[in-house]
matplotlib code that plots the C-alpha trace (Angstrom):
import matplotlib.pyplot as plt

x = [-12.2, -9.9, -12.6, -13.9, -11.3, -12.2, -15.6, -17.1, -15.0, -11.8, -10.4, -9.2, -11.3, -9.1, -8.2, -11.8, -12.1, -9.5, -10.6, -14.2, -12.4, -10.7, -13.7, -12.6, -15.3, -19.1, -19.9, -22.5, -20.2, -20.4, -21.2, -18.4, -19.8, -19.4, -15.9, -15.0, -14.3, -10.2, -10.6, -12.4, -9.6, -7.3, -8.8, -9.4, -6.2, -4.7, -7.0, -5.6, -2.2, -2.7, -4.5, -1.7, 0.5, -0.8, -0.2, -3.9, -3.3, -0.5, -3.5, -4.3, -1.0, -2.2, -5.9, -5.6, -3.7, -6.4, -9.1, -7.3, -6.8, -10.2, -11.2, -8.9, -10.8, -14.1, -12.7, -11.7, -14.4, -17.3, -17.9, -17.6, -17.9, -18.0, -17.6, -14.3, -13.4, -13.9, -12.2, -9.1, -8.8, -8.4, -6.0, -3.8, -4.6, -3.8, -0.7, 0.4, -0.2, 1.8, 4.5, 4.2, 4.5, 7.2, 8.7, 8.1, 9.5, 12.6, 13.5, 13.7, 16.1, 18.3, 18.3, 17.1, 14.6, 15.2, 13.7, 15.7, 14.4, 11.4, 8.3, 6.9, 6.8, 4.9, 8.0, 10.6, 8.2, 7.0, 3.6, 3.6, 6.4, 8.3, 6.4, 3.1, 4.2, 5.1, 1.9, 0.4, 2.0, 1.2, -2.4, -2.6, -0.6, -3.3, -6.0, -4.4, -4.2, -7.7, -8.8, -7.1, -8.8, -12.2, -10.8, -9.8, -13.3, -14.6, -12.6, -12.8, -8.9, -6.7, -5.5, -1.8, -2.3, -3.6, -0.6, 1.7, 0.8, -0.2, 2.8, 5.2, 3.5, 3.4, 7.2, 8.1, 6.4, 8.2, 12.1, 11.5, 13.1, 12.8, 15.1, 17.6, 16.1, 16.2, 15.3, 18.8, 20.9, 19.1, 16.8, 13.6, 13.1, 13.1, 10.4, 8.3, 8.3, 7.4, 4.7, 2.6, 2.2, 2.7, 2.1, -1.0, -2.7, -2.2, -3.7, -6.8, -7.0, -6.3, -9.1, -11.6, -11.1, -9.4, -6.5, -2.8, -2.7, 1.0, -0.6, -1.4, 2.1, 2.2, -0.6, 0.0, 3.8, 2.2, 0.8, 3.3, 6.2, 3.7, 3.5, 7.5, 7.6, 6.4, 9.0, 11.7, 10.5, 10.8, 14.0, 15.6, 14.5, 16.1, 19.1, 21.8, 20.4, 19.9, 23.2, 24.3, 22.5, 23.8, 20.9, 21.7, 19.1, 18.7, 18.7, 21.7, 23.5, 22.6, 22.9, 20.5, 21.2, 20.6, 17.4, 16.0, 16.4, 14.7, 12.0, 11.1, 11.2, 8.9, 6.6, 6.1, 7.1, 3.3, 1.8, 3.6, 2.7, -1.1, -0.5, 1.0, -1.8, -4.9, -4.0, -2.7, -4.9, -7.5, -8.1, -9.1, -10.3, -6.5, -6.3, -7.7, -5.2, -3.6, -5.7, -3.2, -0.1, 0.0, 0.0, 3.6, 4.7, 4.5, 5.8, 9.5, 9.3, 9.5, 12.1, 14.2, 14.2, 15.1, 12.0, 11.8, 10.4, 6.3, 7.6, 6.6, 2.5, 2.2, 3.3, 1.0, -1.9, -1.1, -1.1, -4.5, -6.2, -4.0, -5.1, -8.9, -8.4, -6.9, -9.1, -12.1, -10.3, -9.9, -13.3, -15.1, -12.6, -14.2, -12.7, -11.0, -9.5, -7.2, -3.7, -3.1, -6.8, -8.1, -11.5, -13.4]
y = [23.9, 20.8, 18.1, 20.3, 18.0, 15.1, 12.4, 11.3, 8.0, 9.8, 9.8, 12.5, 13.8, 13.5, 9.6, 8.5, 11.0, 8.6, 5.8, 6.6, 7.0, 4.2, 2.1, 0.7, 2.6, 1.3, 5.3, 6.1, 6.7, 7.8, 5.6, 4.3, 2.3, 5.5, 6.1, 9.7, 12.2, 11.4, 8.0, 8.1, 10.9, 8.3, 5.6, 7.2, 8.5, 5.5, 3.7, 6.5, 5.5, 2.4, 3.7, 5.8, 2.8, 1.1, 4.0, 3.7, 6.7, 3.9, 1.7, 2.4, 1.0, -2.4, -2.1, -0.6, -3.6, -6.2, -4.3, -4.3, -8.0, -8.6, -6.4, -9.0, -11.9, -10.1, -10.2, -13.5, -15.4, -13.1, -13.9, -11.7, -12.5, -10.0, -12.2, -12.9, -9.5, -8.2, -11.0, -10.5, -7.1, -8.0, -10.3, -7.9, -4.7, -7.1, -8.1, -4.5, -3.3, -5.6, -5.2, -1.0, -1.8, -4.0, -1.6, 1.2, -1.3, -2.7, 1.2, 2.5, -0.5, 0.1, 3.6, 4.7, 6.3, 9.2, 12.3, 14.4, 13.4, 10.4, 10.5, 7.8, 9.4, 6.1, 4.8, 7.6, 9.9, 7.1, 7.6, 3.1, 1.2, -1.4, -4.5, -2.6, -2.2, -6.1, -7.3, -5.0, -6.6, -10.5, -9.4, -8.4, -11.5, -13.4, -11.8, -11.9, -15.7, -15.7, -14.0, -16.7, -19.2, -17.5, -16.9, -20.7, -22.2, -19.3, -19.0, -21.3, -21.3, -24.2, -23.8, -24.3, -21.8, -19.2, -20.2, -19.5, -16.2, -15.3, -16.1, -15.2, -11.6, -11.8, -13.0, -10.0, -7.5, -8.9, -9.5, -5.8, -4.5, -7.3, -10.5, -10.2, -6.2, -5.9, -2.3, -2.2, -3.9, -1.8, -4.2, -3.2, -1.3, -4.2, -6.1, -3.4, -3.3, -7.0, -7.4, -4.2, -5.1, -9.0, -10.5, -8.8, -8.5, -12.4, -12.9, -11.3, -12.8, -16.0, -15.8, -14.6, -16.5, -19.7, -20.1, -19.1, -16.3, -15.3, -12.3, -10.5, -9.7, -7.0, -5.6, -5.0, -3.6, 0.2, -0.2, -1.2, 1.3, 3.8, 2.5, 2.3, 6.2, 6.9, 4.9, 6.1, 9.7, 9.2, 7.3, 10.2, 12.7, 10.9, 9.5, 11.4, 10.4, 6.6, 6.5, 7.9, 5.3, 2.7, 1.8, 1.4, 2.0, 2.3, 6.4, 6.1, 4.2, 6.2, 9.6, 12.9, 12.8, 8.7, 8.9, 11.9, 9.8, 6.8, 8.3, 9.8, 6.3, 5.2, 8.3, 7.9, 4.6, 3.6, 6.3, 5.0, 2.0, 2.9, 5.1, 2.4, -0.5, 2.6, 3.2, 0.0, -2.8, -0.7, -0.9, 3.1, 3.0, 2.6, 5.9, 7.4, 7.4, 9.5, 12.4, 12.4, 12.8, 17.1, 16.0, 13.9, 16.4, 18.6, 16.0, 14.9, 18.9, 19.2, 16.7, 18.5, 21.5, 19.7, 20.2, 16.7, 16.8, 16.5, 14.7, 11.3, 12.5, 14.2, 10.8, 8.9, 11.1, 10.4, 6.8, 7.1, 8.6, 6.9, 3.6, 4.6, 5.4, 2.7, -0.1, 2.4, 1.7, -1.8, -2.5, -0.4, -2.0, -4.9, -7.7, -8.9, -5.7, -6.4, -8.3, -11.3, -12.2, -15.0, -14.9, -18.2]
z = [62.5, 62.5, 62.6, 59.3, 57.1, 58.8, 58.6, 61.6, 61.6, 61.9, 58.3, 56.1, 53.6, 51.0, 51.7, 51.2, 47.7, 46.7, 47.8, 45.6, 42.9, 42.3, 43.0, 46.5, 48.8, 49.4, 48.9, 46.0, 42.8, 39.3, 37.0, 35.2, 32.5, 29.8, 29.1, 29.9, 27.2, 28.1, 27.4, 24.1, 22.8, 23.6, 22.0, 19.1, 18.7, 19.4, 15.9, 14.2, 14.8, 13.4, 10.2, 9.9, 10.2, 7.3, 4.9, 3.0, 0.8, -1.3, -1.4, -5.4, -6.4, -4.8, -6.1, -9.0, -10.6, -9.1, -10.8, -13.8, -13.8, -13.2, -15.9, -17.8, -16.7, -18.0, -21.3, -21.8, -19.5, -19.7, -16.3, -13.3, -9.6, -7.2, -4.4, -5.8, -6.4, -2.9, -1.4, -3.5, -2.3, 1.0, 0.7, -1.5, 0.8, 3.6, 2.3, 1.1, 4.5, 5.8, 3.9, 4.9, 8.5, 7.8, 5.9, 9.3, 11.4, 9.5, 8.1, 11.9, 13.1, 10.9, 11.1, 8.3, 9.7, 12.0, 13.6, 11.7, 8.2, 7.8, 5.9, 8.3, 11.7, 13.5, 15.6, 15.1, 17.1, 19.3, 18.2, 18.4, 19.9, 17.8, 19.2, 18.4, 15.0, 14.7, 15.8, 13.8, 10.8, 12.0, 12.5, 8.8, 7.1, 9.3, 8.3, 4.6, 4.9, 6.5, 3.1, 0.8, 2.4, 1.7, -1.8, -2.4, -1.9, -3.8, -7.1, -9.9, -10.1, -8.9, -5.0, -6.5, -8.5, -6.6, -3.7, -5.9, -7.1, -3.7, -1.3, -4.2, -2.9, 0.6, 0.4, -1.4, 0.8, 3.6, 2.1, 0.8, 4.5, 6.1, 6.0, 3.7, 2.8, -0.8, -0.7, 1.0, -2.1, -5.4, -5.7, -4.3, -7.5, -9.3, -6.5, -6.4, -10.4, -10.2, -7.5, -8.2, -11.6, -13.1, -9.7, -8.4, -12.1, -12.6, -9.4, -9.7, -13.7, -12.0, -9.6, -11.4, -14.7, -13.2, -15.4, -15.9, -19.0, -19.5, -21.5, -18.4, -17.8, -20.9, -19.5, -16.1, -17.0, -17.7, -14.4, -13.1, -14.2, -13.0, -9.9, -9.5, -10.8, -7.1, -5.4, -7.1, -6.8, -3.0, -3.4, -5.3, -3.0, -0.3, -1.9, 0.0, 3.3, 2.2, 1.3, 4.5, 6.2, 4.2, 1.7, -1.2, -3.7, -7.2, -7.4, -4.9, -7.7, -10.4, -9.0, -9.8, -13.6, -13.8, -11.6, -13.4, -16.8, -15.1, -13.7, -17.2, -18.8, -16.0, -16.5, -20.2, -21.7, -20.6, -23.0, -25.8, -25.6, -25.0, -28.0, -30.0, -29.3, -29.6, -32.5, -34.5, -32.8, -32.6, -29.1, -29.3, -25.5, -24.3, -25.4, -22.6, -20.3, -22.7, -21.1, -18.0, -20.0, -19.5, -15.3, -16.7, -18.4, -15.4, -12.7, -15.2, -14.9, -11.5, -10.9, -13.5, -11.2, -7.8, -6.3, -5.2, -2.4, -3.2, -5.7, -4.9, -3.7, -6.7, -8.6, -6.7, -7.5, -11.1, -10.4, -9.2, -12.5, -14.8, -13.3, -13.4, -17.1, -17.7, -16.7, -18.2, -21.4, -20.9, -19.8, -22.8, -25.7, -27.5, -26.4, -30.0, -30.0, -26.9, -28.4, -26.8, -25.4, -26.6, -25.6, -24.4]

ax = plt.figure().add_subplot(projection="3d")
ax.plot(x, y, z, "-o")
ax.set_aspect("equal")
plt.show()
């Protein structure tokens, strides 16, 4: 019964099992060029962390102002390349992804970010480590820079130009947290304001048309505010623990009242101004985002009554329709009708 456990050459059963297994025994094995079921979960849980990582449901607040400024170019240049188009998207996805995982990475070192109370669970559940997380970020400035490269021999715009525009952005995604961390100081409002509106709108006009149009900055400020509505919805909802933290943002300054009476301007100075030009330029097609004014209504609502804490997903569901509307408008008005345009 002893020898039962043992093989003929005197060693245990179990040792040579082992042995099999890890590939170091001439005995017949399984093959191993299929992963097993385990290893597949685990890779495909790990892409998912780094999807997650990026953030892509923000991503309309990057592309919705590059289709607008395209739609831009249309109107004064009649001339649309698609080439172009794609390629500035990645480099302004790139770029806003970057500046996410910048902002995971930068948040959590400073401890703004906890267990207790984060929207971002990728490092304060240790779903990625820190270093992950950075190369993460270089990966996409490089392939961002990759892109511009592309986009430079592509566009008909000057390579000056199209620098300037572009690593104004990529600056600003990264001093956001990182660096000196203007989100820290009250003024990543103010960045945010600037890049997802003036800055990404004039590069995408600037690509596709090849020239500098100062115009485009009144049109990419309804997007914009829009855009900063979401921001500041989350900022309000977490201004006691920011402040706690030490960050000081903008609602932590102003305080429920001064938020709630910011975040209305930003919900609805856009539809007066869409009402305003419909209506007296006769650009009637800017009327259309009109039809997502009851969803406003509802959202300065909610934050009247504290329920804050949706707050910011709801906004950003807004900012998805009110962006589509709005470059439907801009593409279907006649091109004379658009203040400020002058056509080529």
């Amino acid at each position: 019964m002893a020898r039962s456990n043992h093989h003929a050459d005197g060693l245990p059963a179990t040792r040579t099992r082992s042995l099999a297994e890890d590939g170091l025994c001439e005995t017949p094995l399984r093959n191993n060029s299929v992963p097993s079921p385990q290893v597949r979960t685990r890779n495909s849980s790990r892409l998912s962390a780094y999807l997650l990582a990026l953030r892509p449901w923000s991503f309309s607040a990057s592309f919705a102002p590059v289709a607008l400024g395209a739609a831009l170019a249309y109107k004064v240049s009649h001339e649309f390349s698609p080439l172009v188009f794609v390629t500035t998207c990645v480099t302004a996805l790139s770029v806003h992804a970057a500046g996410n995982v910048v902002n995971t990475y930068f948040d959590y070192m400073r401890g703004v970010d906890d267990s207790k109370r984060s929207d971002d669970r990728i490092l304060v559940d240790k779903i990625l480590t820190p270093d992950e997380v950075v190369h993460l970020g270089v990966l996409l400035y490089t392939v961002g820079c990759a892109g511009f490269i592309l986009l430079v021999s592509c566009s008909p715009a000057r390579m000056e130009h199209l620098a300037l525009v572009y690593f104004g952005g990529l600056s600003s995604s990264f001093l956001y947290t990182g660096g000196i961390g203007l989100k820290y100081i009250a003024l990543g409002d103010v960045l945010v304001l600037v890049t997802f509106g003036p800055v990404c709108v004039l590069y995408s006009f600037v690509a596709q048309a090849g020239l500098m149009a100062p115009v485009t900055l009144f049109y990419a400020m309804p997007l914009a505010m829009n855009t900063e509505a979401i921001l500041h919805g989350n900022n309000a909802r977490d201004r006691e623990h920011d402040a706690r933290a030490g960050a000081v943002t903008l609602a932590v300054l102003l305080g429920h009242t001064g938020s709630h009476v910011l975040y209305a301007l930003l919900l609805f100075a856009p539809y007066i101004v869409f009402a305003v030009v419909g209506t007296h330029c006769g650009a009637h097609w800017l009327l259309l985002p009109l039809i997502t004014l009851p969803t406003a209504f509802d959202l300065e609502r909610q934050f009247r009554d504290g329920r804050l804490t949706r707050l910011s997903r709801h906004t950003a569901k807004l900012n998805v329709y009110f962006g589509l509307f709005y470059i439907l408008g801009v593409v279907m008005s006649v091109p004379d009708s658009l203040p400020g345009l002058k056509v080529r």
